[in-house]
C-alpha positions as CSV (number, residue, x, y, z in Angstrom):
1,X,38.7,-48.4,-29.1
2,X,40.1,-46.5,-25.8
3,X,38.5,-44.2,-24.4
4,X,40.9,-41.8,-23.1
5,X,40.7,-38.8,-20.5
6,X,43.4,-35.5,-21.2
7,X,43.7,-33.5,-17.9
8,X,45.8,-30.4,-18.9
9,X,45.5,-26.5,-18.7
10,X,47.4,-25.5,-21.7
11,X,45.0,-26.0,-24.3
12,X,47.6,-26.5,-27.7
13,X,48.4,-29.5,-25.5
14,X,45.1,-30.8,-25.2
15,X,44.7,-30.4,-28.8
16,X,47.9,-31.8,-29.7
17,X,47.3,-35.2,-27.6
18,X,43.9,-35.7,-28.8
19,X,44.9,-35.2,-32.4
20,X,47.5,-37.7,-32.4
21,X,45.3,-40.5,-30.3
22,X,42.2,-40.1,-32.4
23,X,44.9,-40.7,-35.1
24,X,45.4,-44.0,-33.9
25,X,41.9,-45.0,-33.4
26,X,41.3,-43.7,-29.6
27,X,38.0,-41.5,-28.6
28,X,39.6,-38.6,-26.3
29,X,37.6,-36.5,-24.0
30,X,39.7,-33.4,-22.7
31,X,39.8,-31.4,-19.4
32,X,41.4,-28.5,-18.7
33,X,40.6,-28.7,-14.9
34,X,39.9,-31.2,-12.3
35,X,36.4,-30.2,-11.5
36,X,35.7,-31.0,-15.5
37,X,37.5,-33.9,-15.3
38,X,35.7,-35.3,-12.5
39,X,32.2,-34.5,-14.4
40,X,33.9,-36.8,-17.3
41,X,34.8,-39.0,-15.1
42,X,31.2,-39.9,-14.2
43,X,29.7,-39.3,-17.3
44,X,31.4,-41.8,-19.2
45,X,33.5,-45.2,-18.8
46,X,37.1,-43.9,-19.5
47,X,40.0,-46.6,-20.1
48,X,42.8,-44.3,-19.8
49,X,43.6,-40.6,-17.6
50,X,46.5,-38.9,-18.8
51,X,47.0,-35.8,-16.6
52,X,49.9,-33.2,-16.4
53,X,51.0,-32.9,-12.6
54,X,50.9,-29.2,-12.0
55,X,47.5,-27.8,-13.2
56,X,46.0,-24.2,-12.0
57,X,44.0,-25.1,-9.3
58,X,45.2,-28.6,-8.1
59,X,47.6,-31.1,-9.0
60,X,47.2,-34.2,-11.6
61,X,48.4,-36.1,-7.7
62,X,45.1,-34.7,-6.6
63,X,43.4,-36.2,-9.5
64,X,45.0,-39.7,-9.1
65,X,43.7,-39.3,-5.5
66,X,40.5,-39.0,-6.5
67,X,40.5,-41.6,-9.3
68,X,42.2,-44.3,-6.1
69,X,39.2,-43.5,-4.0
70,X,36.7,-44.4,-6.4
């Protein structure tokens, strides 16, 4: 199973993604900012980020910045 991160501030996407992954067998955490994200992020061991590019606060670039430093 993957473990899979959604980064996205409009929630009927988040929904929508993690419905159709745990479909297929994936476990899905959901963010709906960076900062929650980033608690996910070291909370668990995620396999997979998929993050829209313009969120409210910061960018899904910011996000990748922050996954590269790690």
């Amino acid at each position: 199973m993957t473990n899979i991160l959604i980064v996205d501030d409009e929630r009927p996407i988040l929904k929508t993604l993690a419905l159709l992954l745990a479909r297929e067998g994936h476990h899905t955490d959901t963010a709906d900012n960076i900062a929650a994200a980033r608690t996910i992020l070291h909370e668990r061991d995620i396999d997979v980020v998929i993050t829209d590019l313009r969120l409210g606060e910061a960018s899904g670039e910011d996000l990748i910045g922050y996954l590269s430093d790690e």
